[in-house]
Structures are given as structure tokens and as C-alpha cells.
N, C-alpha and C positions, 0 to 999 in steps of 0.2 A: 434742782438747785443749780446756781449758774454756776460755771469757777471762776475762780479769779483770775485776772489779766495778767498778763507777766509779759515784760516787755525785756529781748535778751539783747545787749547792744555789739555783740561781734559774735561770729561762728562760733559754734561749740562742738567738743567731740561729737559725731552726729550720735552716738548708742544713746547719749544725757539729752539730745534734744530731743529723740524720740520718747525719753520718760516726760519730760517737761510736756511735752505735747497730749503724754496722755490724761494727765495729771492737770492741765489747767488751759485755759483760754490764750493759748503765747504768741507771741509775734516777733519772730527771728529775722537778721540780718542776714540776708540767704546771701546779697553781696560782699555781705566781709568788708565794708567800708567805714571808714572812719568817720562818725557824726558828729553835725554842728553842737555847737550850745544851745541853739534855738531847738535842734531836734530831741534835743535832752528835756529841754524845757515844757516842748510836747508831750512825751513820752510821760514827765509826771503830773500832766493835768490829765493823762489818757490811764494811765494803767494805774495796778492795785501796787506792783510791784515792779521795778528798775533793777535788773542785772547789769553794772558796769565791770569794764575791765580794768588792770592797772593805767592802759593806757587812753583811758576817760575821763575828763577833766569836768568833777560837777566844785565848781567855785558856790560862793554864795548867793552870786548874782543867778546861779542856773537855780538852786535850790531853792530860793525865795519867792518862785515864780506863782504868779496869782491861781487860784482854782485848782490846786494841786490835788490830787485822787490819792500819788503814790504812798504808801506809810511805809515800805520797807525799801532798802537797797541791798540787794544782793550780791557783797563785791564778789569776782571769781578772781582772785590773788589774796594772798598773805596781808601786803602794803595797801593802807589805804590813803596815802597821803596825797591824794590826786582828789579825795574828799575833804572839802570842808567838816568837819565833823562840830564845831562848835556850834555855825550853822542849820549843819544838821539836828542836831538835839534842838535847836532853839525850833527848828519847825517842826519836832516832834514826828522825825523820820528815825526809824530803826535800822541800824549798820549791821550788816555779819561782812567774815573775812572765811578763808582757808587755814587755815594755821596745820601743821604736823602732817599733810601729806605731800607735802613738795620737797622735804629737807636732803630726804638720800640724793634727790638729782641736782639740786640744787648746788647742793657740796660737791657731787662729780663734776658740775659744769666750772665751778671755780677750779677743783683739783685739773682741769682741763684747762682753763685759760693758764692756770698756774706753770703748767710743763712747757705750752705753747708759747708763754712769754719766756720761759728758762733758755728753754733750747730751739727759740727763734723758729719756732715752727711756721707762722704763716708765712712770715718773710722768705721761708725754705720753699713754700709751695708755693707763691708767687715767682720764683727766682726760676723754678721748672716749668710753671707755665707759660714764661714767657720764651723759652727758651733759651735762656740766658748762661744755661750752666755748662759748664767746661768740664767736670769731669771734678772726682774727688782729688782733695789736696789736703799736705796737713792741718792748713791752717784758715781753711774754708770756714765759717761762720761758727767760728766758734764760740762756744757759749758758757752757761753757768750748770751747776751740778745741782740736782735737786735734794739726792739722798745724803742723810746727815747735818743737813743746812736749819736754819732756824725759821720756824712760821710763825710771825706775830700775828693772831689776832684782833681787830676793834671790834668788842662786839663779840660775847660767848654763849649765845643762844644755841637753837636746835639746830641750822645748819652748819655754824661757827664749828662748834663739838664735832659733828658729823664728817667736815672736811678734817679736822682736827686728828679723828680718828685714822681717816684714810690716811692721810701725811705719817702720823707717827707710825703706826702697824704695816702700813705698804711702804713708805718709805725710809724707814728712820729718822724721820724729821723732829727737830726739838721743838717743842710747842711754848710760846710763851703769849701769854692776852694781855688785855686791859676790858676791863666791866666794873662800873660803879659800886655793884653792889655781889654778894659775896656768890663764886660758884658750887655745885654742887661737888662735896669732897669726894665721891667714889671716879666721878668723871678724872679730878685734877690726879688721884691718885695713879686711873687706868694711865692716863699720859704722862703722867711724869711733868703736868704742863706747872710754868710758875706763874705768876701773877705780877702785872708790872704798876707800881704805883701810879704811872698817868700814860698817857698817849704818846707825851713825846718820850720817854723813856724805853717804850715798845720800837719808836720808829729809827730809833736809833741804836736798836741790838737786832735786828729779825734783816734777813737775807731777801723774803719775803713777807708781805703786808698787803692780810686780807682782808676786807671791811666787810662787816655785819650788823651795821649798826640801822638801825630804822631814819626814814627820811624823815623830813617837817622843817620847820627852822631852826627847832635844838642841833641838828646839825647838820646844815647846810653850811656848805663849803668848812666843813672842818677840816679838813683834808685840804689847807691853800700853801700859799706859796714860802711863808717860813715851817708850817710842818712839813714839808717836800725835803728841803734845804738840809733838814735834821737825818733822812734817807742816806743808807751806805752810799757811793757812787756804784753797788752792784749791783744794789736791791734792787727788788719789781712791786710795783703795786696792782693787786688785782679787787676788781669790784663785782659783787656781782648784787650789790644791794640795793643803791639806787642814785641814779647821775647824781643827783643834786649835793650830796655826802662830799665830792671834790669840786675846787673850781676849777673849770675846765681850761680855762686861760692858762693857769697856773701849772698844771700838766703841762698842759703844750710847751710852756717855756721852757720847763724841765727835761723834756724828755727831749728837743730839740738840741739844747745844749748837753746834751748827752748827760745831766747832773747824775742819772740814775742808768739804770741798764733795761730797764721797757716798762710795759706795763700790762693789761689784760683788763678788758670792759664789755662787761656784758650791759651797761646801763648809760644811758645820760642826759643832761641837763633837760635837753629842749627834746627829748626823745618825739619820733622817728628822727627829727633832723642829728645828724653829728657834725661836729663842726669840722668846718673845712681843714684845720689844723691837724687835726688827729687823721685824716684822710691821708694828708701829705707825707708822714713819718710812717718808719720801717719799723721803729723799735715799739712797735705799739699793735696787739692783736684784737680787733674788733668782731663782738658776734652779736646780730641782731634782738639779742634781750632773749635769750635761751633758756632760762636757766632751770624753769617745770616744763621743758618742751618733752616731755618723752608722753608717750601715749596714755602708760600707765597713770603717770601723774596726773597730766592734763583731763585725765575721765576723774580720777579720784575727788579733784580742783571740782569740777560740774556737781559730782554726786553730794558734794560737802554743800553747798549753793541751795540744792536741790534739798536738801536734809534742812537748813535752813527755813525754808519757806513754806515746808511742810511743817515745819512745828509752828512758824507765826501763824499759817493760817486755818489750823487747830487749837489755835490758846494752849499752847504748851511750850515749856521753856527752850528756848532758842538757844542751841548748841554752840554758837562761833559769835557772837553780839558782840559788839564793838563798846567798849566803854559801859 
């Protein structure tokens, strides 16, 4: 019996491409480069099934493409908003994601940018590599207090909670969100966390503001420049969910004119590119889209993939299906 084609579109833990390997007919990106839409577009007249990654862009126009083979896409991330998905269903492509193995790092990666924009860490480690530092003083870059402070949440899913936990139990942090629709009560109980009637009400009591909110156009650029304005002059914002959620212009202005006290980005707009604005400013700690990078996660991310496609191409129900 043949197997099926499975076409992966960037590197994967190698232990996951050695099961994929055993497991089906695959053909991996041994370069690790980033591919066109036309190579997209091949990929699903050529194989049974498409693994992309968050940072693969299948639009409608890729998906629509004539003589299509692929029936599934196997994303390897949580988000899939880099999929057309309405698209998708209309060509009678099947979606899965990762869901609930990326949350514990995910939350340290923010609970990380979180400290780094508090207490000005990158700017600390830039400031020594350049050699620039004179020796301690009192009033050397001084910064903001983490423990005791307020974390507002956008957004109280699986990682939202997760950082939530860490803040209140390691730090003493006051927890308060905003989520539409209602949280689970043993969660709001274990933190003590409150509930804020909208977004602007959040960004205008929380010390820190973490967004967890899913991308798409429901909220693209929710995050501009009169909800900034609404920000302590102390607060930080930290993202680690997905550029498009801020407008990026509207940061820059902000943080330029010092309205706020920094901020922390794991994500953005036009990802790999960031914009030259944010390059320029201090008060601002950038990390290359981190956030499932640990090893554990990133295998766990493949084997979910891999569990996936094993049940589509068994006629048995599909563990992570999108919609």
C-alpha cells in the first residue's frame, strides 16, 4: 500500500521528522527557508497533506489553486490566522492546530518579556555590551516593581490563566481580565482575579497588560492609539499573541513619547520584518516570536501534527480540527 505524501513547510524537531518519515511518503525543508506562494501552491497539487507553520501565509488565492491533491493542512501552532479558513472549508480542505501543549512556555515567555520590560533588562544588556557602563549608581536605570502590582489580562484562555498563575503564586500580582464570555469559577477563585466590564476599563487599572486574545480581523489593531492613551504613564504592554492585535504605528508613537513606560513583543505585524520604529527605541524588548521555543514544547507541537494525520488517514476522528 503506498502512504501518503506529506509535505512539511519548515524544520521540525528532527526525533518528529524521523516518525513522519517512517510513517508516510514526506518531503521536508532540509533548508529551513521560507517559501513562496507559488511553492505553497505546488505543494498542494503535489501532496496528500500540507504542514504549515504560523509563519506561512496560505491566502485564498494559494488555496484555490487548480488540480489540488492536498485534503488536509496540518498546522504546527495553536493560531491559524495566517489561514484563510473560510476559503479553506469552501475547498473542502481539513485544518487541525496544536492547542494545550504550548501553554506552560508560552506564559513563561510572557512572564519573561513581562520582568524584561519592568526592569529594563534588554536595555541593561545592550548598555554592557557596548561597553558603555560606568559602574553602579543610585539612580542608574531605574525601573518599575513587579511584585504586588496589577496584571490585566485581554484574553483568559489556557496561557492567559497559566501566566496568571505564575504572577499571582511567584509574584504577588493582582490579577484582573477582560473575556466576553464567563471564566471558570475555581480558576477566578484560586487568584483572587476580578473581572473587568470591558477592555478599556482593564487598561486603565493594570500596572501591566497582557494580550491573549486570538488574531483575525475581530481584533486587529484593537490595541491602537486611543486604547494606548487610556494606559498608566507606568504601565507596560506585553504581547505575546499576535502582532496584528496592536497597531504598530500607534506603539511607536507611544512609547516614543514616553506616554507609557515600555513594552515587550514577542509578535508582529509584517513578521520576520519589524519595523524600523521599534528597532530605534530603548524602552521596548523585542524576541524573535519565542514563545513554544523550548524543546519540549516544540516536539510535543510535531507529535500533536503527527497525531492528527494519523487519524485523517485512518477515517478516525481528528483530534485538533479546526472549526
Amino acid at each position: 500500500m503506498n502512504k501518503a505524501k506529506v509535505f512539511i513547510t519548515r524544520k521540525w524537531p528532527a526525533s518528529v521528522e524521523e516518525q513522519l518519515k517512517a510513517r508516510y511518503d514526506v518531503t521536508l525543508n532540509e533548508d529551513d527557508r521560507a517559501l513562496t506562494a507559488n511553492e505553497f501552491k505546488k505543494a498542494l497539487q503535489d501532496y496528500d497533506a500540507v504542514c504549515p507553520t504560523v509563519c506561512d501565509s496560505f491566502p485564498s488565492e494559494v488555496l484555490k489553486v487548480e488540480n489540488k491533491r492536498c485534503k488536509i493542512l496540518g498546522n504546527f501552532g495553536v493560531g491559524y490566522n495566517h489561514i484563510d479558513i473560510a476559503a479553506a472549508k469552501a475547498e473542502n480542505l481539513i485544518i487541525t492546530n496544536t492547542p494545550g501543549v504550548l501553554t506552560e512556555s508560552t506564559a513563561d515567555l510572557a512572564m519573561t518579556l513581562l520582568l524584561m520590560s519592568a526592569r529594563r533588562g534588554a536595555e541593561g544588556d545592550r548598555l554592557v555590551r557596548s561597553k558603555q557602563w560606568q559602574g553602579w549608581c543610585p539612580t542608574q536605570m531605574m525601573s518599575s516593581d513587579v511584585t504586588s502590582a496589577t496584571l490585566g489580562l485581554i484574553g483568559f484562555g489556557r496561557i492567559a490563566q497559566a501566566m496568571a498563575k505564575k504572577a499571582h503564586h511567584g509574584f504577588g500580582m493582582k490579577i484582573i481580565y477582560y473575556k466576553p464570555s464567563p471564566a471558570e469559577p475555581s480558576v477566578i477563585n484560586e487568584l483572587k482575579a476580578s473581572a473587568c466590564d470591558s477592555i478599556e476599563q482593564l487598561l486603565q487599572s493594570a500596572d501591566f497588560i497582557s494580550l491573549h486574545c486570538p488574531g483575525g480581523d475581530s481584533t486587529r489593531h484593537l490595541i491602537n492609539q486611543p486604547m494606548l492613551d487610556l494606559m498608566k504613564p507606568t504601565a507596560h504592554l506585553i504581547n505575546t499573541a499576535r502582532g496584528d492585535v496592536v497597531e504598530t504605528q500607534a506603539l511607536i508613537n507611544t512609547l516614543k513619547a514616553k506616554r507609557i513606560a515600555g513594552a515587550g513583543l514577542d509578535v508582529y505585524e509584517d513578521e520576520p520584518k519589524v519595523a524600523e520604529g521599534l528597532l530605534q527605541l530603548d524602552n521596548v524588548c523585542l524576541l524573535p516570536h519565542l514563545g513554544s521555543a523550548t524543546i519540549a514544547t516544540r516536539t510535543a507541537m510535531g507529535k500533536k501534527v503527527l497525531k492528527n494525520l494519523d487519524a485523517f488517514f485512518n477515517n478516525q476522528p481528528i483530534p485538533d480540527r479546526v472549526g
